[in-house]
C-alpha positions, 0 to 999 in steps of 0.5 A: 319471190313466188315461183310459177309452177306449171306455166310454160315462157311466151316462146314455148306455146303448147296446149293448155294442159301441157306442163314443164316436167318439174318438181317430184314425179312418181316412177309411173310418171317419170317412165311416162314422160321417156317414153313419150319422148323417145317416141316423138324422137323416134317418129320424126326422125322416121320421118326426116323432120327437124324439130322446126319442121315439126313445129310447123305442122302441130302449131307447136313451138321449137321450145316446147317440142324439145322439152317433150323430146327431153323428157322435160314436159308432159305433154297434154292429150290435146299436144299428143293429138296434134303430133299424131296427126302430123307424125302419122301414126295413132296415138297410142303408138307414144306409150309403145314401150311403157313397162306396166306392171304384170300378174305375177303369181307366187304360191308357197309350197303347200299353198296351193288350192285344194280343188274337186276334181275326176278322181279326187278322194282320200289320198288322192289331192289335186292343188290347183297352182293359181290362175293368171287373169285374161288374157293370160289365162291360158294354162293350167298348173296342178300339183297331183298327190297320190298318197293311197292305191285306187283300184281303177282311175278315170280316164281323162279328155280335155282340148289342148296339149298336156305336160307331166313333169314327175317329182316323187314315186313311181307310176304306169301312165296310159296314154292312148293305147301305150302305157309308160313308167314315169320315174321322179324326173321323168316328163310326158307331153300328150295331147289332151283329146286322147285318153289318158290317166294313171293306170297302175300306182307302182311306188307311194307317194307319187307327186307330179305337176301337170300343166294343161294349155287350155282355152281362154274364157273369151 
């Protein structure tokens, strides 16, 4: 006998679009459906309601509000429309909790992007460590490489703070009017509004991370 997939029994009265929970389901759709449920729990008991309770106010059955709340249904938008209304809270309070998938940025060793920047040259390379996208973007990560000695370095200005972390070598750092011996292990945090850069290359190859806060593009 043929098996009716998707068709909820007379006593379980939902909207159209509501579906029993069966069959396969994607991780997306099986995180979806538990979260959903233990928002709808969460938000009538909040509110002192029984399932009965709960089904008078949103025209739902017992039936189909129990499978909701056990992850045993999908429940249409139009089901979640009525529940917002009756459980007083918007409709995107039911996804509160859902894990989405978030940038995450892996970049090998030496794979960084090579970048023009105040005071790049010979021997002077500045890898820019990937970039999050909004509204994440808030630092700047660089992989600082000085390999050849410079007469004179710029001096840098940027809104936000700044972080030096040194791996390798020896450097005089200015800073304002105060200057400081960075050793591999040494950091430096400063704000970015004050003049600052390397002022004396003491021992080659110097390597330091630096990691800016910056202002997002809005």
């Amino acid at each position: 006998m043929a098996r009716l997939i998707g068709l909820a029994p007379a006593d379980d009265q939902g909207e159209p679009g509501d579906h029993p929970a069966v069959g396969s389901l994607g991780p997306l759709e099986e995180a979806l459906g538990a979260v959903i449920a233990e928002r709808v729990r969460e938000f009538r008991l909040r509110l002192g309601l029984t399932v009965g309770q709960l089904a008078e106010l949103t025209s739902l059955s017992k039936g189909m509000l129990s499978k909701i709340e056990n992850a045993q249904a999908s429940p249409s938008l139009a089901t979640l429309a009525r529940l917002s209304g009756a459980l007083k809270v918007p409709v995107t309070a039911f996804f509160r909790g859902l894990n989405e998938e978030q940038d995450v940025l892996h970049v090998k060793a030496g794979r960084g992007l090579d970048i023009e920047h105040k005071g790049s040259g010979p021997g002077h390379r500045y890898q820019l460590l990937g970039t999050m996208r909004a509204p994440h973007n808030s630092l700047e990560t660089l992989l600082v490489t000085l390999t050849d000695r410079a007469e004179e370095f710029p001096l840098y200005q940027h809104p936000g703070t700044e972080l030096i972390y040194v791996i390798a070598g020896r450097i005089e750092y200015l800073c304002g009017d105060s200057h400081y011996l960075l050793e591999p292990g040494d950091a430096m945090q400063f704000v970015g509004e004050v003049p600052h850069g390397p002022r004396t290359l003491i021992e080659l190859p110097i390597q330091f991370l630096s990691v800016k806060s910056i202002q997002p593009a809005s």
